[in-house]
C-alpha positions in Angstrom: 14.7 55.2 -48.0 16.5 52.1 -48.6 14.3 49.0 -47.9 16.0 46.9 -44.7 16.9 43.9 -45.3 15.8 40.5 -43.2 18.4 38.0 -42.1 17.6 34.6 -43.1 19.7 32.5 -41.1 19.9 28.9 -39.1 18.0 30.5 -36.2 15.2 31.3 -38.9 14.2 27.3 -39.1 12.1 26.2 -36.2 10.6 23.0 -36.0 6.9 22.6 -34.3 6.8 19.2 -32.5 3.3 17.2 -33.4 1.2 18.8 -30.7 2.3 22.3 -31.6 1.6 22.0 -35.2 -1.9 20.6 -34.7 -2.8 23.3 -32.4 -1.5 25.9 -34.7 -3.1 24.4 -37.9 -6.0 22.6 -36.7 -7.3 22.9 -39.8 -5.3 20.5 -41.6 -6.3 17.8 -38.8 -9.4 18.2 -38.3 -11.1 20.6 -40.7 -13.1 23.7 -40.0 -13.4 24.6 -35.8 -16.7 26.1 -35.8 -18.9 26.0 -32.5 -21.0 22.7 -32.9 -23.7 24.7 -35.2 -22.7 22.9 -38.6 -22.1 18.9 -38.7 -19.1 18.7 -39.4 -18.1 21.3 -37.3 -14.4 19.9 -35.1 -15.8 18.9 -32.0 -17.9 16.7 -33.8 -14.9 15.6 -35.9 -13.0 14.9 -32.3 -15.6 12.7 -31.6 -15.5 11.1 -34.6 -11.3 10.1 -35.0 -12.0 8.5 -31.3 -15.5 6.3 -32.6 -13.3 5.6 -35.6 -11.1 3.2 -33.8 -13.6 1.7 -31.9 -15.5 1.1 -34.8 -12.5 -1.0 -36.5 -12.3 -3.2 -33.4 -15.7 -4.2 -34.0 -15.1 -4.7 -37.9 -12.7 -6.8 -36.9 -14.9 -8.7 -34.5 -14.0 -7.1 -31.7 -16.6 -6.0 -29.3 -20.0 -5.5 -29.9 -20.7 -2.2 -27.9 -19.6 1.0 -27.2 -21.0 3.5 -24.6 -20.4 7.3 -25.2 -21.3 10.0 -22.3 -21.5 13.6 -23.2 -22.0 16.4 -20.5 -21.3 19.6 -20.1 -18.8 19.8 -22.5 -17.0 16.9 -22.1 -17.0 13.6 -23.9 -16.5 9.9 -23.3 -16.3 6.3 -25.5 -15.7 2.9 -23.8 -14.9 -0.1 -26.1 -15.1 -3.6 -26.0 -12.4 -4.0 -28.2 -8.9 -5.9 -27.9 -7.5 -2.5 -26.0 -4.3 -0.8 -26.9 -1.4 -2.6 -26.4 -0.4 -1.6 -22.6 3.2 -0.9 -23.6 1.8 1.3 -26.6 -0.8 3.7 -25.1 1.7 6.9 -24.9 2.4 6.3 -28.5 -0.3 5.5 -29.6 -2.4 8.7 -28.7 0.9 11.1 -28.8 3.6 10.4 -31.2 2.6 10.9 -35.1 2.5 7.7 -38.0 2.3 5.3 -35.1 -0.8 2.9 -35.2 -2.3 -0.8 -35.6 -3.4 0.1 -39.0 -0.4 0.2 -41.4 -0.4 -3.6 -41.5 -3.1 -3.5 -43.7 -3.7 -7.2 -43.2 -5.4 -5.8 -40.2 -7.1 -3.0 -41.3 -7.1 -2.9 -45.2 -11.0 -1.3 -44.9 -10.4 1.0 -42.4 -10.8 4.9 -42.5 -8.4 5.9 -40.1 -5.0 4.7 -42.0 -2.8 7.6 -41.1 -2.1 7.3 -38.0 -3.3 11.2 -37.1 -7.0 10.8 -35.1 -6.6 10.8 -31.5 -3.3 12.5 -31.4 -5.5 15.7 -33.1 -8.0 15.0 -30.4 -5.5 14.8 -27.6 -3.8 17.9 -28.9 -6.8 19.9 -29.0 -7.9 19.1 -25.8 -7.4 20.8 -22.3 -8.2 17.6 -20.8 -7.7 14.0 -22.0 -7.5 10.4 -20.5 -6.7 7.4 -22.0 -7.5 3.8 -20.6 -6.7 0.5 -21.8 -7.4 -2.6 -20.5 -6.1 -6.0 -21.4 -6.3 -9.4 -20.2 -6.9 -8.1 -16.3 -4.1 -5.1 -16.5 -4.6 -1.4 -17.1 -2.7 1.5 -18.0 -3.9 5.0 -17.9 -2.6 8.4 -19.1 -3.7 11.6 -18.7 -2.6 14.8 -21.0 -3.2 18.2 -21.6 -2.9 20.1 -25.1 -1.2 16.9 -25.7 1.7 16.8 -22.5 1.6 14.7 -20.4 0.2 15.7 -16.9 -0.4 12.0 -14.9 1.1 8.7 -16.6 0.2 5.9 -14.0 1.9 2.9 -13.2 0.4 -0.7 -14.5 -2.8 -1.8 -12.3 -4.8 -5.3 -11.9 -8.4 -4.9 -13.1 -11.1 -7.1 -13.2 -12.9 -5.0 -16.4 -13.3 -6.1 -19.8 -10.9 -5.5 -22.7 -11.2 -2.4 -24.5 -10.1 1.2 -24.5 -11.7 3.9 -22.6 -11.3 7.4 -23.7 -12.1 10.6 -22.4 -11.3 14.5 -23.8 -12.6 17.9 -23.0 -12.1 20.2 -26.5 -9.7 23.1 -25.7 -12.1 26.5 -25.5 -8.9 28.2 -26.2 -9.3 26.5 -29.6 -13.1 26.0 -29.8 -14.7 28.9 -28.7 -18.8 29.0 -27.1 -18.9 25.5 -28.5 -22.1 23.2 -28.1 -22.9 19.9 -28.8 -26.2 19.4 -30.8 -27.7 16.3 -30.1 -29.4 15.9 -33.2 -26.0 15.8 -34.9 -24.5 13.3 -32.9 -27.7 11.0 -32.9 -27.4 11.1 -36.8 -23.3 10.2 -36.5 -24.0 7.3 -33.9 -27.3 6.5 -36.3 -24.9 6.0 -39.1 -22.7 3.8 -37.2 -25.2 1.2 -36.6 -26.6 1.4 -40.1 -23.3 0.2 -41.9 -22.2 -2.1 -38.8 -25.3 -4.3 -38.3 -24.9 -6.0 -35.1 -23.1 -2.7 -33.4 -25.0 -1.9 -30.1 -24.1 2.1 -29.3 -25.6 3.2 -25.7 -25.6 7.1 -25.6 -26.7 8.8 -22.6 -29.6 7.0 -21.8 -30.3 6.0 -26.0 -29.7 3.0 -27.3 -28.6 2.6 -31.3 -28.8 -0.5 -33.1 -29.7 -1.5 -36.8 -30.8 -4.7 -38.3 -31.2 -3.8 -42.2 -27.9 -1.6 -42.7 -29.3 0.7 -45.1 -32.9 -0.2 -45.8 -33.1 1.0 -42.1 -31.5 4.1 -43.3 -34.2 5.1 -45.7 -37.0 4.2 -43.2 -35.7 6.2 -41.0 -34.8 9.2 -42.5 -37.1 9.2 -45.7 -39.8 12.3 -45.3 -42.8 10.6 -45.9 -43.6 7.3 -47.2 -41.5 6.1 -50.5 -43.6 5.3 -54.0 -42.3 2.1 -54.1 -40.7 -0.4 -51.3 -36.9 0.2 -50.5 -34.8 -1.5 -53.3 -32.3 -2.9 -51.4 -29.2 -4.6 -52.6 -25.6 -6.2 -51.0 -23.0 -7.8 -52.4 -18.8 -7.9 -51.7 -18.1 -4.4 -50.5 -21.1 -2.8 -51.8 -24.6 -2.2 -50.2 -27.3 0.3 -51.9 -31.1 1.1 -51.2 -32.6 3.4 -53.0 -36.5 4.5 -53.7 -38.4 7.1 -55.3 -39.8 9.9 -52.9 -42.9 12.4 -53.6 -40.9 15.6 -53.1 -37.8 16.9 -56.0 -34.4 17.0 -56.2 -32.1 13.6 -55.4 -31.2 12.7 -51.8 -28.5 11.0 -51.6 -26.1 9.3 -48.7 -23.0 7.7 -49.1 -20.2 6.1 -47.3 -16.9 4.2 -48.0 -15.3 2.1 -45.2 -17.8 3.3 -42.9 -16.9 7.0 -43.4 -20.2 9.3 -44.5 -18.8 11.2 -47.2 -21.2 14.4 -47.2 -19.7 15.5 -50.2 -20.1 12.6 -51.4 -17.4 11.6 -54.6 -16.5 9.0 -57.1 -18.6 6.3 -55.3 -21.3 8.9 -55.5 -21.3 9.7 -59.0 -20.9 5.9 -59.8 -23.8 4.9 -58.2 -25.9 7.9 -60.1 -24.7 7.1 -63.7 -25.3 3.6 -63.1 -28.7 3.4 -61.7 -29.7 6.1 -64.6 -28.2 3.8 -66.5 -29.6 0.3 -65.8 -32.9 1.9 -65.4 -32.7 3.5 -69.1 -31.6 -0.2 -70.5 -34.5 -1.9 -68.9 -37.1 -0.1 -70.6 -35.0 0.9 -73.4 -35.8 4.8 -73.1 -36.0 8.2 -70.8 -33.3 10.7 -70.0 -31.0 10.0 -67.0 -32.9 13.3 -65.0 -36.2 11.9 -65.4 -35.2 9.0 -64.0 -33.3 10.8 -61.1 -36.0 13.0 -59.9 -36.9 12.4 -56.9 -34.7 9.5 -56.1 -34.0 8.9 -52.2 -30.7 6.5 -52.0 -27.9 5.3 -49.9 -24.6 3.5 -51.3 -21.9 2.2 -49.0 -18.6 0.6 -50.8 -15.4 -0.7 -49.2 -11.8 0.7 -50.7 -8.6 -0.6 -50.2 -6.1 2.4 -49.3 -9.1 5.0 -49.9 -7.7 8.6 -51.2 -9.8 11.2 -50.1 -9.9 14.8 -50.7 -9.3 16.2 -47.5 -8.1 15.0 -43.8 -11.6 15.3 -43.0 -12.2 12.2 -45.3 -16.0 14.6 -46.8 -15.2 13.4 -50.3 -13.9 10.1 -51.8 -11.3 10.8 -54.6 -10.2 6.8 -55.5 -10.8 5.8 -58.9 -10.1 2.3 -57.7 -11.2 -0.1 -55.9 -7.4 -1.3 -54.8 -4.6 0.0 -56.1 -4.1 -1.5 -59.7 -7.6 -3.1 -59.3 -11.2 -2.3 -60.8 -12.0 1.2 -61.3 -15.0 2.1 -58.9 -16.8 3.1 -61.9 -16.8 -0.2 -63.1 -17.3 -1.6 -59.8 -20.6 0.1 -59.4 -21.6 0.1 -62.6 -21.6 -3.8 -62.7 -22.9 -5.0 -59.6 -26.3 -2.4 -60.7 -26.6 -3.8 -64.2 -26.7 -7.3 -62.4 -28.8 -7.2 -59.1 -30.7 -4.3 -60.0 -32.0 -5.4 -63.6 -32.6 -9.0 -62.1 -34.9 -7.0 -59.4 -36.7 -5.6 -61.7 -37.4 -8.3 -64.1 -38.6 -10.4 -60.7 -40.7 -7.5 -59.6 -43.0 -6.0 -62.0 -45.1 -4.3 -60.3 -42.3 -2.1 -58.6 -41.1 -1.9 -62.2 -44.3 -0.3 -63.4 -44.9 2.3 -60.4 -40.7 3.3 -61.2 -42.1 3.7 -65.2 -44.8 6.0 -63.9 -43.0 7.9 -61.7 -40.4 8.4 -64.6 -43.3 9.4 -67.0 -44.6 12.1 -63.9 -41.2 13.4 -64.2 -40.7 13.7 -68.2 -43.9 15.5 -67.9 -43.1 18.1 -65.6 -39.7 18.9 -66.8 -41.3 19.4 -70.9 -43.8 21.7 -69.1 -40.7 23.6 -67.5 -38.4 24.2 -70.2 -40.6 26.9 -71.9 -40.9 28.4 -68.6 -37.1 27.9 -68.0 -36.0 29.7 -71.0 -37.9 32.7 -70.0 -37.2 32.9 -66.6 -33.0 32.8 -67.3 -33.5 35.3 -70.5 -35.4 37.7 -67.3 -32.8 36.6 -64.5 -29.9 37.6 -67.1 -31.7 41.3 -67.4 -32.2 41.2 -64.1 -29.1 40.0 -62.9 -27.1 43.0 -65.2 -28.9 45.6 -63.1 -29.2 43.4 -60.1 -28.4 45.3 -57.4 -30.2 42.8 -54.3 -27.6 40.5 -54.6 -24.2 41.3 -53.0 -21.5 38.7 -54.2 -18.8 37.5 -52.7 -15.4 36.2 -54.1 -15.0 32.4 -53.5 -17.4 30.3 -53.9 -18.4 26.7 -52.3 -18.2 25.2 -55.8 -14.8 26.5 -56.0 -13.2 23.1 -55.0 -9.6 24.3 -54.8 -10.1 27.2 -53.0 -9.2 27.0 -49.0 -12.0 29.0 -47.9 -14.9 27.6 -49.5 -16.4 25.9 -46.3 -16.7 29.5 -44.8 -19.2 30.6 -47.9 -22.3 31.8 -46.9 -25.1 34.2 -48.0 -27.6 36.1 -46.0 -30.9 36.9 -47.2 -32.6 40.0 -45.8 -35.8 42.1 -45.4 -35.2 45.4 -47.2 -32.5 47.4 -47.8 -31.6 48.8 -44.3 -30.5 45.6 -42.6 -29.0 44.6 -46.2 -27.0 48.1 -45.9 -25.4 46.9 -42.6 -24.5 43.4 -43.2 -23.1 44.6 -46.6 -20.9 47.5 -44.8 -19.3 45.1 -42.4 -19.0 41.5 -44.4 -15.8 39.7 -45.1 -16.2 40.3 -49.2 -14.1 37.3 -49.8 -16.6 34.5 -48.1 -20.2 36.7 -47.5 -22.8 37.5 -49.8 -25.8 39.7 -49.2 -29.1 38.8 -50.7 -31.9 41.4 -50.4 -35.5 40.8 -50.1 -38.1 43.2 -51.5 -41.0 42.5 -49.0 -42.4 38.8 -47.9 -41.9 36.6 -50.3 -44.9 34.3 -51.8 -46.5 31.2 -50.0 -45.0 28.3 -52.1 -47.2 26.1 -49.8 -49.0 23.7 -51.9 -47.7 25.5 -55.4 -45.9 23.3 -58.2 -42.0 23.9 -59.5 -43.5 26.2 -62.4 -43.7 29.4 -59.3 -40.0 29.2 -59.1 -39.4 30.4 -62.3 -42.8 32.3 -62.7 -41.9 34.3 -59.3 -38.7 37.1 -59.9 -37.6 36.9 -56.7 -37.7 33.0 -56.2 -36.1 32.5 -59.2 -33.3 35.1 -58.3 -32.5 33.1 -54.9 -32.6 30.0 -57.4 -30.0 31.5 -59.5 -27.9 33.0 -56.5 -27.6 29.3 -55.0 -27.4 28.1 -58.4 -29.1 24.9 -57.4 -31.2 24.5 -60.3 -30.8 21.2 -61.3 -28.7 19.6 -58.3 -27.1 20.6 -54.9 -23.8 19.8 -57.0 -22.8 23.6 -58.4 -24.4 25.1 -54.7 -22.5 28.4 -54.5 -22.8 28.9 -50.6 -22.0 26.5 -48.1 -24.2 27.9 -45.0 -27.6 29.7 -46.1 -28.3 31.9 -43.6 -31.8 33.5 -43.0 -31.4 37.0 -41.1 -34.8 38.9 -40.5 -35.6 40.4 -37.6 -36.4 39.5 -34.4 -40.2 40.2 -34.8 -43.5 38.9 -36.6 -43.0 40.3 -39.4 -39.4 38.5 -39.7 -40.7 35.0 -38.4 -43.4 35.3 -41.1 -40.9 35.9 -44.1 -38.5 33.4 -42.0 -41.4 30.7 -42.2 -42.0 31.6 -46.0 -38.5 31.2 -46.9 -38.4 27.9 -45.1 -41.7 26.8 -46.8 -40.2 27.7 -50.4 -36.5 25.6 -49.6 -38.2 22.6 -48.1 -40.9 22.4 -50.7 -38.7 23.1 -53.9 -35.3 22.2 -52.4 -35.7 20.2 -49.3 -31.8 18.5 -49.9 -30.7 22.2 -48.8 -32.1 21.8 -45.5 -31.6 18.0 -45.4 -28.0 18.6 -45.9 -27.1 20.9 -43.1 -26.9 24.0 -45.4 -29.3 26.5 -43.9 -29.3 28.4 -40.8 -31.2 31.4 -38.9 -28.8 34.2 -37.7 -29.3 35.1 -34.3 -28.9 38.8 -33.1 -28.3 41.0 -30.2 -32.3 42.0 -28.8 -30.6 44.6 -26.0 -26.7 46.3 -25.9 -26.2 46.8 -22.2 -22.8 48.8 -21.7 -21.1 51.1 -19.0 -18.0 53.4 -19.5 -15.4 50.5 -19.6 -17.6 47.6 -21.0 -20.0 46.8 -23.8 -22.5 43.7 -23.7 -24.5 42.2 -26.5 -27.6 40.2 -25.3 -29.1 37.7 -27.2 -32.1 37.2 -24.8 -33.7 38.8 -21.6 -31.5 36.1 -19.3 -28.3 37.5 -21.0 -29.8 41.2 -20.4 -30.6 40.9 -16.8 -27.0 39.0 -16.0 -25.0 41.7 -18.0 -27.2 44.5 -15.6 -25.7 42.6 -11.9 -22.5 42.4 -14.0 -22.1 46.1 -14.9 -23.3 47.7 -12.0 -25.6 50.7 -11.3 -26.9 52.8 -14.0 -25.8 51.0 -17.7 -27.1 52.2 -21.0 -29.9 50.1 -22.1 -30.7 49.9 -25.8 -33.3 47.6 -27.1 -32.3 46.9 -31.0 -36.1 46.4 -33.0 -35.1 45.4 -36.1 -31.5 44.5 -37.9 -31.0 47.7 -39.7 -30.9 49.9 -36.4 -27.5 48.1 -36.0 -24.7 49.8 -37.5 -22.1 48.5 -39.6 -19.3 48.9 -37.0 -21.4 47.0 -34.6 -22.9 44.3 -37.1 -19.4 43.0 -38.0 -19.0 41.1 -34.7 -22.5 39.4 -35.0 -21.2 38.3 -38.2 -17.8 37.8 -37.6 -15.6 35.4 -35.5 -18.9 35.8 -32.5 -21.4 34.9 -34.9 -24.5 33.0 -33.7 -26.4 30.8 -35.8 -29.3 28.6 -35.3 -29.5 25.1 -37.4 -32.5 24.0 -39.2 -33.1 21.2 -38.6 -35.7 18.6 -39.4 -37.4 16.5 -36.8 -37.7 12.7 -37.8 -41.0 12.6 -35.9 -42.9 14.6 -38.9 -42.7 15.0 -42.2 -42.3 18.2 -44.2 -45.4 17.7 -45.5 -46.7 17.5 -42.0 -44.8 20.5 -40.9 -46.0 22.4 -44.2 -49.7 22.1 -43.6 -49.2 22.4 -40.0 -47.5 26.2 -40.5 -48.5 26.8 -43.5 -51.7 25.5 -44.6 -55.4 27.2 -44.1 -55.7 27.8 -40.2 -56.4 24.6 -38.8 -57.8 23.7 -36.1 -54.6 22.3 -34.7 -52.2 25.6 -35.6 -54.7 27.9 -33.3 -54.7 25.4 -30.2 -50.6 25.3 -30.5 -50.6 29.4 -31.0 -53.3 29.7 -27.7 -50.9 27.3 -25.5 -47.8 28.7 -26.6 -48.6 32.3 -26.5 -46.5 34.3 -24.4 -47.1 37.8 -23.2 -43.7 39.4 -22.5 -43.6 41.2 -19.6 -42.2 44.6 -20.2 -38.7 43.8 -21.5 -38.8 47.3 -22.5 -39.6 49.0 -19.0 -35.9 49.6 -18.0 -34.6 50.2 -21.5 
């Protein structure tokens, strides 16, 4: 049969006008959608491309506060700023490449140089509202999906300059979406820390920073650091950095403002340079020694900054302007400067940094027996393997499109392995299999990670070795089921992550899957419930009589089922670590010998369900 053949003619060539294209590639605007579980997740982003412009005002002395509301779904920012110019406010927020910061006289540090953030935000919202006041005269605007539904004419006002902004995220677009406090407190955190003198009222919290990033470190450092904070400024470059009693290298880092979570050449810089300094001041030790364990935060400002993606994660400038200083250099010598001038005035700090270093070199000589050993076993193991499912793009794989949507779920046995497996998308889902509960790491040195198969397996799966660099899977995700056995082997995976790797949970990269307890479903409808509340509603909803089944454990779900738990509905809990304890704290707490502490918190928070079961 001959194949038919497609017309490609004028009427082929459609044009999408801005709005349109941002709603049907959202992706390119504003990143991944997501639901709010994962930082940078796009309602988060939304919020961000609105701050963003209020944060420039006050760079450029502008305005020293900003109030943000956020409620039931919807989100507000009032500057103090200069305020849009009132014959500008349509454009501004609705027609593409227009914006103050092309003159880059004006805004030659900024983030926000292509003219793209709030129109994404207005696009992708069902409701938005616009505000700008200047010099006793308003305008306002209101749009949907980007159209304009109310444009109002000029008003008197007696309130201050600035620029008022209000948007609702489309739930066509973002689906079941939430807004996790504990992410926006870190973004509004971040703020203050690199714009000292910023005042940002949330709710009912106030943000403000004195010490840029020394506050930083305080803040956010688990535990108390070896040494005090290291903290150094100079023209467009600020740094603190410590060392920390825990492993791996922690690191935050910024350019213009922007946190770039993946970091990038700033990043890099800053990690060659202080291995490097530190090596020239005592004339030996490797680079890694010297890196273990480091806790530091970098912040440099870039003229025209290039970065890797709209989402601005990952810096990719190599300069510092165009045709200027390569950032390299840049980094490299304002370290060999203030940094070996610190340490020469400090000794003492100088000679805790040596011993630390020494602790280190140590450590890692013991290893490398060990390490051999354990890869020559993983490489036997990993030929015959079969309790770890791969998938086909990785989150290392830096070109690929899909890389953010990696993820791997570690299982109890082979029956709730068997379902994920059957009913994963093979291109971004891996499936790691447990053999029973895994060891109690609690208290244990590196040396169990490569003496324990199975923890050194998971090691070798994330491939996080050395670094969070090579991570193969962006979202960890712990699936056991709903019951003590699977909080116990949830609570020793935890215990190995934070006590080996702690930057995998610091990051944002691991998360508990959450699964259907009850499926309550009728001849027409089928419910999934994800707690008694949802049960009892989805009973008034479905009327007399439904079939009630109460799912025990993961692998009494079948595969046909289990791909919509983790599919497009899928339901995942953050961890996240509370600034008000340390994981050391948290460790001992959960999993140290029974304290006395642990057995008053189980007594008072010991619940007896009542008969969930009684009408399944």
């Amino acid at each position: 049969m001959a194949e038919e053949k497609v017309s490609y003619t004028e009427e082929n060539i459609r044009s999408l006008d801005w709005k349109e294209h941002i709603r049907m590639r959202p992706g390119m605007y504003i990143g991944k959608l997501g639901d709010g579980s994962s930082p940078d997740d796009g309602i988060y982003i939304l919020l961000k491309e609105v701050m963003d412009n209020s944060i420039d005002e006050f760079v450029m002395g502008n305005g020293r506060k900003i109030k943000i509301k956020i409620g039931d779904g919807s989100v507000s920012v009032r500057d103090y700023g200069r305020g849009i110019p009132l014959g500008k406010v349509v454009d501004v927020v609705s027609k593409m490449n227009t914006g103050g910061k092309y003159d880059s006289k004006a805004f030659k540090k900024s983030v926000g140089l292509n003219g793209v953030g709030t129109k994404a935000v207005n696009a992708l919202s069902n409701y938005f509202k616009v505000e700008s006041y200047r010099d006793g005269k308003c305008k306002k605007v209101e749009f949907s999906a980007g159209n304009i539904t109310k444009e109002y004419d000029l008003e008197d006002t007696d309130k201050e300059n600035g620029t008022f902004v209000s948007f609702t995220p489309d739930p066509e677009v973002f689906k079941n979406y939430n807004y996790k406090t504990n992410y926006i407190e870190k973004m509004l955190w971040n703020y203050c820390y690199l714009n000292r003198g910023l005042t940002i009222h949330y709710n009912s919290k106030r943000f403000h920073s004195k010490n840029g990033l020394k506050d930083l470190l305080e803040n956010n450092m688990d535990g108390d650091p070896l040494y005090p904070i290291i903290h150094l400024e100079g023209d467009d470059i600020e740094v603190a950095f410590t060392h920390a009693r825990s492993y791996g290298e922690d690191y935050s880092s910024f350019v213009n403002g922007q946190h770039t979570t993946q970091g990038g050449t700033h990043q890099s810089a800053f990690r060659e340079a202080v291995a490097r300094v530190i090596k020239d001041f005592y004339g030996k030790y490797e680079p890694v020694d010297i890196r273990q364990s480091i806790v530091a935060a970098v912040s440099i400002k870039v003229i025209e900054p290039v970065f890797e993606s709209q989402t601005k994660t990952k810096l990719g400038s190599l300069e510092i302007e165009p045709g200027g200083k390569s950032v390299r250099a840049f980094v490299m010598d304002f370290l060999k400067k203030k940094l070996d001038n610190y340490l020469h005035k400090n000794p003492d700090v100088a000679d805790i940094i040596e011993k630390k270093i020494k602790q280190s070199e140590k450590e890692r000589k013991e290893l490398s027996g060990i390490r051999k050993i354990a890869r020559e076993r993983a490489k036997k193991a990993n030929l015959h393997n079969k309790k770890l499912r791969d998938c086909k793009i990785h989150y290392n794989d830096l070109k690929k499109e899909r890389r953010e949507e990696t993820s791997i779920f570690i299982t109890e046995g082979d029956s709730a392995s068997g379902s994920i497996t059957k009913s994963r998308d093979v291109n971004t889902q891996a499936v790691f299999s447990l053999r029973g509960k895994p060891l109690n790491s609690y208290g244990l040195t590196k040396k169990v990670v490569y003496e324990n198969e199975e923890f050194n397996l998971i090691q070798a799966a994330l491939n996080i070795e050395d670094d969070m660099e090579d991570l193969r899977y962006n979202k960890v995700i712990i699936a056991t089921d709903a019951d003590v056995d699977g909080m116990h082997i949830r609570l020793l995976l935890l215990t190995f992550f934070l006590r080996f790797f702690p930057d995998l949970v610091k990051k944002g990269h691991v998360y508990i899957l959450q699964t259907p307890l009850f499926r309550v479903r009728n001849k027409k409808e089928t419910r999934y419930c994800y707690s008694d509340e949802e049960r009892q509603k989805a009973l008034k909803e479905l009327g007399k009589n439904p079939e009630i089944t109460r799912f025990k454990g993961l692998g009494e779900i079948s595969p046909d089922e289990f791909k919509h738990f983790i599919g497009e509905d899928i339901r995942l809990e953050p961890v996240i670590l509370s600034k008000d304890h340390s994981i050391e704290e948290v460790l001992t707490f959960y999993m140290g010998k029974n304290t006395p502490q642990r057995q008053e918190f189980i007594i008072e928070n010991l619940k007896i369900e009542e008969a969930i079961t009684e009408e399944v």
